[in-house]
C-alpha positions in Angstrom: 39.3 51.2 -17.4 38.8 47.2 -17.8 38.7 46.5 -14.3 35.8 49.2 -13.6 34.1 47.4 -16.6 35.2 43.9 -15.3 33.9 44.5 -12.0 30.6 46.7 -13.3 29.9 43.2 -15.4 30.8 41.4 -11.9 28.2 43.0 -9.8 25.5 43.0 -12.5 25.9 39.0 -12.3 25.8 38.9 -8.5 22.7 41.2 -8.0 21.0 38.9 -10.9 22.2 35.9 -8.9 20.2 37.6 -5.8 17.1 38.1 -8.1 16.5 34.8 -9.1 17.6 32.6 -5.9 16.7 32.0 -2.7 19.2 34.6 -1.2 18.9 36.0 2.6 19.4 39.4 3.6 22.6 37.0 5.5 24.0 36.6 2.0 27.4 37.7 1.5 29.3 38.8 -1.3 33.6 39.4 -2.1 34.8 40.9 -4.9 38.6 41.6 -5.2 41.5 42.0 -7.3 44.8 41.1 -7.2 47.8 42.0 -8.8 50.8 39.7 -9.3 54.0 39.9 -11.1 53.9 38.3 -14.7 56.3 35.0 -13.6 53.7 34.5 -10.9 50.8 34.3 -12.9 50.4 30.5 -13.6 51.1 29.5 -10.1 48.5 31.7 -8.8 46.3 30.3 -11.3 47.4 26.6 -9.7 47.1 28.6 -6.4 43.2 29.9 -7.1 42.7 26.2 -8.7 43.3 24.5 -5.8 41.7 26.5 -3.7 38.4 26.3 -5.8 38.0 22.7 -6.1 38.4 22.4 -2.0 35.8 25.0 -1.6 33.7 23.1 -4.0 34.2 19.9 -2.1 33.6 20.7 1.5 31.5 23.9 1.4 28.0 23.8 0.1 27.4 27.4 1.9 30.0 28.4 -1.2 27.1 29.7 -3.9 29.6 31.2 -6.0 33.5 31.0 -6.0 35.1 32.1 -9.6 37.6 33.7 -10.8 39.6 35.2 -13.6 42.8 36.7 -15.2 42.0 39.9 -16.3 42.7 40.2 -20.6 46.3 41.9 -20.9 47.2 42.9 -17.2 48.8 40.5 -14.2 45.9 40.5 -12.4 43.0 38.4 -11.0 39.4 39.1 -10.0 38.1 37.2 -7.4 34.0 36.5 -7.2 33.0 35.1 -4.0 28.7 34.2 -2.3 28.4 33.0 0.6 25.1 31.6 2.5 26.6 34.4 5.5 29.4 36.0 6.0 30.0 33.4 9.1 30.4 31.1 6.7 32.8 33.4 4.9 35.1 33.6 7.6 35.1 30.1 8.2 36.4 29.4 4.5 39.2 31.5 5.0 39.9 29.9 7.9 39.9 26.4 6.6 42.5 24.9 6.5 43.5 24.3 3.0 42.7 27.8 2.6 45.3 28.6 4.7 47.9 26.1 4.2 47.6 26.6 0.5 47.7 30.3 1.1 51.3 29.8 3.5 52.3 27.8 0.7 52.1 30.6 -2.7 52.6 32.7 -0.3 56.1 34.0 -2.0 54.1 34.1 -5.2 51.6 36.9 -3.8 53.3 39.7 -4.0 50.7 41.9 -2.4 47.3 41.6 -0.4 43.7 40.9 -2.5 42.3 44.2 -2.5 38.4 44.1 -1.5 35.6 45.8 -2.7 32.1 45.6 -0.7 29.1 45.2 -2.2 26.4 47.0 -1.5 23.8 45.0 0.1 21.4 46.9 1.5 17.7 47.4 0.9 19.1 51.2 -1.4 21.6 48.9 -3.5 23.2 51.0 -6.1 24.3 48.3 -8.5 21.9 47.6 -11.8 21.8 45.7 -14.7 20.5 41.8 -15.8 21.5 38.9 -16.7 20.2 36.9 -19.5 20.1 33.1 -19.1 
């Protein structure tokens, strides 16, 4: 029940990200979870650190890259926009994204699990934010 209201308060914030910014229909969104066991949890956090100050570094087309532990479960929600999804799939092919990926590899203990955005013109995602 507190991911589906973790990831509800997710899409609210990326739709209100699209309403006020200069976003394209090429705009491209990832939301995931993933679950890890609890002795993996702070180097997954290192692991998600890392990763985020890279991206900030060397990828202005990175619009938004955040993330979080979910309260009281072994688990992570990943918030990702990107200019395009070309842009996208070069960040996961960068390579700090991968080497640091090879390298907590053992602490993953199974694959981010995605869920798409709706995108189109019939979006079925609502809500505001208030700034």
């Amino acid at each position: 029940m507190h991911v589906f209201f973790s990831l509800a308060f997710v899409f609210t914030r990326i739709i209100a990200t699209m309403a006020r910014s200069n976003c394209t229909d090429e705009t491209y969104y990832s939301v995931s979870t993933l679950n890890v066991l609890p002795q993996n949890v702070a180097k997954v956090a290192e692991f998600f650190t890392r990763v985020s100050e890279e991206t900030l570094k060397n990828e202005p087309a990175a619009q938004i890259y955040k993330w979080y532990k979910v309260a009281g479960k072994d688990q992570f929600v990943y918030i990702e926009q990107f200019a395009s999804e070309a842009d996208y799939r070069v960040h996961q092919n960068k390579s700090y994204v991968q080497g640091l990926y090879k390298e907590y590899l053992p602490y993953i203990t199974e694959p981010f699990v995605f869920y798409p955005v709706d995108n189109t013109a019939n979006r079925t995602v609502g809500g505001f934010e208030r700034l």
